[in-house]
C-alpha positions in Angstrom: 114.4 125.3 57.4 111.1 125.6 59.6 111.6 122.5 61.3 115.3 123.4 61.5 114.4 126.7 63.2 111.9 124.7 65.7 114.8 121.8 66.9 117.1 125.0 67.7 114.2 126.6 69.7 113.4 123.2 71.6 116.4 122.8 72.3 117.2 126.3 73.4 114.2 126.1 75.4 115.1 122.8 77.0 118.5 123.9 78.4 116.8 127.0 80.4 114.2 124.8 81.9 116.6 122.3 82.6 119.0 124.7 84.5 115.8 126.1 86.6 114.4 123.2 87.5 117.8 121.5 88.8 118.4 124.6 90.2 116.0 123.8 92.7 116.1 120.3 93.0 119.7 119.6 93.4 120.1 121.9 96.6 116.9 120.8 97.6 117.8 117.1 97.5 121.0 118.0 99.7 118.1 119.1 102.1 116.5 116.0 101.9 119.4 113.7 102.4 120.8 115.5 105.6 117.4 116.3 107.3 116.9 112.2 106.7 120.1 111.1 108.7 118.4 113.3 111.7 114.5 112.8 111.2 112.6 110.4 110.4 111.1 111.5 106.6 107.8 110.6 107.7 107.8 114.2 109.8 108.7 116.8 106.9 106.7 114.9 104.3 104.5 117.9 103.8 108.0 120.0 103.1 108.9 117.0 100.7 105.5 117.2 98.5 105.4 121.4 98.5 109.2 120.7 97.2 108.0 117.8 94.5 105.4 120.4 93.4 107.6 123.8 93.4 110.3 121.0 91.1 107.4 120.9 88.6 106.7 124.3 88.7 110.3 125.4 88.1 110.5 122.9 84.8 107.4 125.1 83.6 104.6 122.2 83.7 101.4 123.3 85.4 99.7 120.4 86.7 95.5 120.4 86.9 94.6 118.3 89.6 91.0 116.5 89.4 89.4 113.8 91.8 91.2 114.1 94.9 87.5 114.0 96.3 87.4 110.6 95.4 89.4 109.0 98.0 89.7 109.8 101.9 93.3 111.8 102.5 93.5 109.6 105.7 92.9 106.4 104.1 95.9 103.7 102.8 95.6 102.9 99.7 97.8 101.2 96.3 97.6 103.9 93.7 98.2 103.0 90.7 99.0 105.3 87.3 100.6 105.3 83.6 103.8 105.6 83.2 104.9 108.0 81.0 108.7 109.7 81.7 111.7 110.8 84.8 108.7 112.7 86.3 106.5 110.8 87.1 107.5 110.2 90.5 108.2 113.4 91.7 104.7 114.6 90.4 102.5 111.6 92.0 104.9 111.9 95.1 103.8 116.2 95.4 99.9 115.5 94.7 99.2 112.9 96.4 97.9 113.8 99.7 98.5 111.1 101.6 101.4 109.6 103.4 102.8 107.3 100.4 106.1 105.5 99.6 106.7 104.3 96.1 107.7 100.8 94.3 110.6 101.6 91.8 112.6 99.8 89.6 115.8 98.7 91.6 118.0 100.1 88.6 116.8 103.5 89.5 118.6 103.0 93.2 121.9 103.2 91.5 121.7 106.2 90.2 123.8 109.0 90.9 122.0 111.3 93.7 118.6 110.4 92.6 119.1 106.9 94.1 120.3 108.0 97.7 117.2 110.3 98.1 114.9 107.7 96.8 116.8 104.9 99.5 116.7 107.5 102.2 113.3 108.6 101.7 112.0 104.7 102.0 111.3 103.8 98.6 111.2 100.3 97.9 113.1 98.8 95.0 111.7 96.0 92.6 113.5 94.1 89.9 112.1 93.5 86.5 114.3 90.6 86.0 114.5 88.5 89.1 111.1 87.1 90.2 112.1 86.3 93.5 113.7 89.6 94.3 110.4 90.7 92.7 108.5 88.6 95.0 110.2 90.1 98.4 109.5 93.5 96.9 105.9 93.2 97.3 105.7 91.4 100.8 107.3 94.6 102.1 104.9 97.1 99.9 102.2 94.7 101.3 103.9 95.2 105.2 104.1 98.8 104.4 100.2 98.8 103.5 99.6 96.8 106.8 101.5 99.3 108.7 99.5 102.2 107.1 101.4 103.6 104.8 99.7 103.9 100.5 101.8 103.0 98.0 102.1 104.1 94.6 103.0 101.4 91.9 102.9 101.8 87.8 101.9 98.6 86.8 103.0 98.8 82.9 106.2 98.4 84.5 108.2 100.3 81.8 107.2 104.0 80.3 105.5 104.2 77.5 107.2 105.1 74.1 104.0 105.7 72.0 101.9 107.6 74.8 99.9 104.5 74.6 99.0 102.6 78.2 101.3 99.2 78.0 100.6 95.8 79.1 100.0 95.4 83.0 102.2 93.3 84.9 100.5 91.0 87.2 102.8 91.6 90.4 100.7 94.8 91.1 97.7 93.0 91.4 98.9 90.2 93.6 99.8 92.6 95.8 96.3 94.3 95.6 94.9 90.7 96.9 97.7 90.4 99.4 97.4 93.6 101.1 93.4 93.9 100.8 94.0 97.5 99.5 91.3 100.0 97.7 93.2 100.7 94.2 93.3 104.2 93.4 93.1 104.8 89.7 95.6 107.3 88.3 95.8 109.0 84.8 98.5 111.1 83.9 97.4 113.4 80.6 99.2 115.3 78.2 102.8 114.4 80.3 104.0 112.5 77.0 103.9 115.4 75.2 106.0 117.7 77.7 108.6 114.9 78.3 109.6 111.7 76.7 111.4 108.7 77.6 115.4 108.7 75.4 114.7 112.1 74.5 116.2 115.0 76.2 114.2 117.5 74.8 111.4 118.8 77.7 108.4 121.0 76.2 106.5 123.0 79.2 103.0 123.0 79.1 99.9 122.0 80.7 98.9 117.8 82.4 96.3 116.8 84.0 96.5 114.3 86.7 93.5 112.7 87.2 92.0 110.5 90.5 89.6 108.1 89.7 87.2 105.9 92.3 88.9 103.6 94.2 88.1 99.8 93.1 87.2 98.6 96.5 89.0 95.1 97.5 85.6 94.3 98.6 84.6 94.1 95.4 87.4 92.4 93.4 89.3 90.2 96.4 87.3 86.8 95.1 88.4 87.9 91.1 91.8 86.6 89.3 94.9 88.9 89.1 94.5 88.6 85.3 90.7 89.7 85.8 91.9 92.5 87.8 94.7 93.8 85.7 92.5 94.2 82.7 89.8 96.1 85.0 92.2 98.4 86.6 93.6 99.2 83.0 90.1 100.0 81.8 89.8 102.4 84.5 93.2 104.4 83.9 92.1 104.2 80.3 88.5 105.8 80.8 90.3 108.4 82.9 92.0 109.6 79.2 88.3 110.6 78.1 86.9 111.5 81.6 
């Protein structure tokens, strides 16, 4: 009966945060996608990251940020975090300070609403299943590093369903050689618990979302991807306990 009593109050719970949050968001995409046919998102980004963090706030999750020290606001760079659930984009998107366009999976581009903000806003699509289309993916992440602008990438590749870091794919990594980019370390804690990927249910709360150091390409652009990989994933990993 307890337990009973708890699903009923999740669930009730779930339904009103739901409603705020896309409350906010879904007239607040509109926004988005006419201001982009007009400007060029690059000039309202600071409107589009105070909107990414109000989202957050209106689905009840207070988000503790730590380490933005670490890395210059100015600076391009390929930051790199776990991948836990829907928002983790929208939540690395409002925090990061930086000017910064995302690598997500191609599947996500289809989607109804969500994938015409993401396509008009820049984001660049990668498949998990074609290697080649893969390939092209991170030649024009690597062009948009040339050009200046950071990009965010979850190299697990997948959320997790344990709350447990994944494997790394290698393609991040490649792409950290390619581009000569600093790698920004990135951990997201206690964002399993509030939301979970398959399960409706969303439980507000408190995360922390954590900078580390960069990794400087001055340091690792002589190592093997593989090498890499494993370091990076140590780093995200000590972020957990930091």
């Amino acid at each position: 009966m307890k337990e009973k009593l708890i699903g009923i109050k999740d669930f009730i719970i779930t339904v009103l945060v739901w409603m705020s949050g896309l409350c906010f968001f879904i007239p607040f995409g509109l926004t988005l996608l006419i201001l982009s046919i007009f400007v060029n998102p690059k000039h309202f980004d600071p409107v589009i990251k105070a909107g990414c963090r109000l989202v957050m706030r209106l689905f009840f999750v207070r988000i503790r940020v730590d380490g933005l020290e670490n890395f210059r606001r100015d600076g391009t760079y390929l930051f790199m975090a776990n991948h836990v659930n829907i928002f983790d984009g929208i939540i690395l998107y409002g925090h990061i300070p930086n000017f910064v366009r995302g690598v997500e999976l191609d599947k996500h581009f289809d989607w109804f609403f969500w994938g015409a903000i993401i396509r008009r806003l820049g984001m660049i699509p990668i498949s998990r299943t074609n290697a080649r289309s893969a390939m092209k993916s991170l030649d024009k992440a690597k062009q948009s590093i040339a050009g200046g602008t950071s990009i965010i990438i979850l190299p697990e590749g997948t959320r997790t369903l344990t709350g447990e870091l994944n494997p790394f794919k290698r393609g991040p990594f490649l792409l950290a050689r390619g581009a000569g980019a600093d790698i920004v370390p990135i951990a997201m804690i206690g964002a399993y618990r509030i939301k979970q990927k398959g399960n409706f249910i969303i439980r507000p709360g408190k995360m922390i979302l954590r900078f580390g150091r960069p990794v400087l390409y001055q340091d690792f652009k002589e190592w093997e991807p593989n090498d890499l990989k494993e370091h990076v994933r140590q780093k995200i990993s000590g972020l957990f306990h930091g």
